[in-house]
C-alpha positions in Angstrom: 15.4 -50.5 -17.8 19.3 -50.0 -17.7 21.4 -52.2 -19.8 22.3 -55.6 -19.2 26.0 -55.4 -18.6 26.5 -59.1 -18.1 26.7 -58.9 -14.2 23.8 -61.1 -13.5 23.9 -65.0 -14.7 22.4 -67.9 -12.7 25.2 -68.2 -10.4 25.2 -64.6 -9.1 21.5 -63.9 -8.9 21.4 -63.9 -5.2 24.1 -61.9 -4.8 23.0 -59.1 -7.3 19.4 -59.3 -5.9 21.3 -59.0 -2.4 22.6 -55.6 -4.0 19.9 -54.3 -5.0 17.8 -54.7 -2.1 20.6 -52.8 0.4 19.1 -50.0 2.4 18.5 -46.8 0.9 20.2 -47.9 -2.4 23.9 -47.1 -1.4 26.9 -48.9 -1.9 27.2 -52.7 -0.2 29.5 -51.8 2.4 33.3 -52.2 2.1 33.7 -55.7 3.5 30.9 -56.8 1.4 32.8 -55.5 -1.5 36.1 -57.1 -0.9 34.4 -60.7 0.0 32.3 -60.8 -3.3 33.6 -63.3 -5.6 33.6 -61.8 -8.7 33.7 -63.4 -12.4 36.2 -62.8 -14.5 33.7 -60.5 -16.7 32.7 -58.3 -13.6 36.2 -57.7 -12.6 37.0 -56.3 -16.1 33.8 -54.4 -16.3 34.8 -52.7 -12.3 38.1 -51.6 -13.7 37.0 -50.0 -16.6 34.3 -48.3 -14.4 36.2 -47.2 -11.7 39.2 -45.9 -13.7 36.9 -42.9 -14.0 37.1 -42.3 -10.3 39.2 -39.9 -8.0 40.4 -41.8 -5.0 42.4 -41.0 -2.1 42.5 -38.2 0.6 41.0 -34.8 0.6 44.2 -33.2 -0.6 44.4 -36.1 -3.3 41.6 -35.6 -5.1 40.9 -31.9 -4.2 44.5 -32.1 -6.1 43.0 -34.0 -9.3 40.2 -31.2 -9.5 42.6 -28.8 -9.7 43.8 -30.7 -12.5 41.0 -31.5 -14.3 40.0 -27.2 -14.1 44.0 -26.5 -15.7 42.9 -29.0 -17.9 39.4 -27.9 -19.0 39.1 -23.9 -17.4 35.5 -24.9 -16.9 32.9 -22.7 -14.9 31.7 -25.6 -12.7 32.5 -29.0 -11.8 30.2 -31.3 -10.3 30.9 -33.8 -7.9 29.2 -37.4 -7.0 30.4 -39.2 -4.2 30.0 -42.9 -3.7 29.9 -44.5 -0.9 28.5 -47.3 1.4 26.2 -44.6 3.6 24.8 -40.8 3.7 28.1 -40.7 6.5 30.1 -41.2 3.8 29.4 -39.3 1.2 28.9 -36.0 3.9 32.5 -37.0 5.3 33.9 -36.9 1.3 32.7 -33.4 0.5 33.7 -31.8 4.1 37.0 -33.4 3.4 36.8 -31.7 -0.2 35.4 -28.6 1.0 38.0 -28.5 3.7 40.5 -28.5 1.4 39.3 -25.8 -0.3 38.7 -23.6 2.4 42.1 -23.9 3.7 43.2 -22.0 1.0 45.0 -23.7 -0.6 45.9 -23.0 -4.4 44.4 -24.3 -7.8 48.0 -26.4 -9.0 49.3 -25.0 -11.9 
């Protein structure tokens, strides 16, 4: 059982339940997102989590990879997309993997 992070109370049961029952256990979709009325605790606990994220175009967070390899000089890095359906996630990584394959140059 994962941990109770204090999203669910009496007022947002429905909501959360409504989450959790969303086909094939993606993401609510965007305009779900933006027209959920958070608490004051979930909004703190979504910027903490999504800090950790790389957002923005192909370039952008091919860019931040880039980084994170100068950074690091792993062997590997893994990546897990999020995202509101299996469309999404497919259109991150060819986004990513164009990137890459356009030759472009690990930043310095």
């Amino acid at each position: 059982m994962p941990p109770d992070l204090g999203l669910r109370n009496e007022s947002n049961t429905n909501d959360a339940e409504h989450a959790c029952a969303h086909k094939n256990d993606s993401l609510l979709p965007p305009e779900e997102v933006e027209n959920y009325p958070a608490t004051l605790n979930e909004s703190q606990i979504l910027d903490v989590y999504t800090q950790r994220f790389v957002n923005g175009s192909g370039a952008d967070v091919a860019a931040a990879l880039d980084r994170l390899y100068e950074q690091t000089q792993v062997d590997e890095i893994m990546l897990v997309t999020m995202g509101s359906s299996r469309a999404v996630h497919v259109r991150t990584l060819e986004l990513i993997a164009q990137h890459y394959q356009a030759g472009v140059p690990v930043t310095s």
